[in-house]
N, C-alpha and C positions, 0 to 999 in steps of 0.2 A: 504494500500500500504506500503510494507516493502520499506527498504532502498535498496535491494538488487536486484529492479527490471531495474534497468538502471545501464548502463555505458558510461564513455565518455573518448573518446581518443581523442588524441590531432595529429596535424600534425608529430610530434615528434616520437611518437611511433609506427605511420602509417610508416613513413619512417624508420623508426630502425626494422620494421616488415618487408617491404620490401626489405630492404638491404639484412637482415639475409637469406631471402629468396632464390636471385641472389645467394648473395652465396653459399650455399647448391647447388642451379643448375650448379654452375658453377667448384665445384668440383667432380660432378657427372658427367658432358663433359665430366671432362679432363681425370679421371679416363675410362670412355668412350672411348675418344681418344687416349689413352696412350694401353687401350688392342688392339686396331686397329692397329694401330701401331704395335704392338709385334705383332698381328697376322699376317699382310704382311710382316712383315721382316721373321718370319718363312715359309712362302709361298713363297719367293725369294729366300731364302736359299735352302729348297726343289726342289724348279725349276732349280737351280744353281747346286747342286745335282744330280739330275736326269742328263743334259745336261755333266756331265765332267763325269759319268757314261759311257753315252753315245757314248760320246768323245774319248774313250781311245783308240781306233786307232788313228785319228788325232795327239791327242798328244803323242804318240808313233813316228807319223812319222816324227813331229816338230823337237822332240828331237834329234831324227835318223838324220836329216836335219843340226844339229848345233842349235837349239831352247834350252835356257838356261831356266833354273826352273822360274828364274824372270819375263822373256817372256809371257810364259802362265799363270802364275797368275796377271800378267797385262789383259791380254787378257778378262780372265773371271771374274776379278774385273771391268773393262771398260762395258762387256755387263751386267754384275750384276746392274751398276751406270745405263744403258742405259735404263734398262727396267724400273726401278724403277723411274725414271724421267718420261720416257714417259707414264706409266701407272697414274704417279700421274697427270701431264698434262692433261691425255684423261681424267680422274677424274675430275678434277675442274672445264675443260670445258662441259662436260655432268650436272655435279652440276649447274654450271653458267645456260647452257639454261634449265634446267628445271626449277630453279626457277623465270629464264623471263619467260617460259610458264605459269607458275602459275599466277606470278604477273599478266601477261595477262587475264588471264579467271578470 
């Protein structure tokens, strides 16, 4: 028997292995999260897009109306805020009960 057939770790290095670990996972989330992110704000901007495309009679007729530049870009930064909120909201609550159905089964 060589000297070379055992090893011993101590609590120490069990926890400085697991730590290192958490980390590495945890900047792989955020980097994760962080493309999520950039990918629904370009999804919002596109839909935001598409809609004042779409829009450009309405906002023709605003303006025609007395509707001031400030006006409409309130308007379409408000439903920009609106979606983005209620989409993240129906998000976390579909997240929420999925993971009570898991936890359940």
């Amino acid at each position: 028997m060589t000297s070379d057939d055992y090893s011993i770790q101590t609590a120490d290095s069990l926890s400085s292995t697991i730590s290192s670990i958490t980390g590495m996972l945890s900047l792989a989330l955020g980097g994760i999260a962080a493309i999520s992110l950039l990918v629904g704000g370009i999804g919002v901007a596109n839909i935001m897009l598409v809609s004042v495309t779409e829009r450009t009679k309405e906002i023709g007729l605003r303006k025609a109306l007395g509707a001031k530049r400030n006006d409409i870009l309130k308007q379409f930064l408000i439903e920009a805020v609106m979606l983005s909120v209620t989409g993240g909201v129906v998000g976390i609550i579909l997240g929420m009960g999925v993971s009570i159905i898991i936890a359940i089964l």
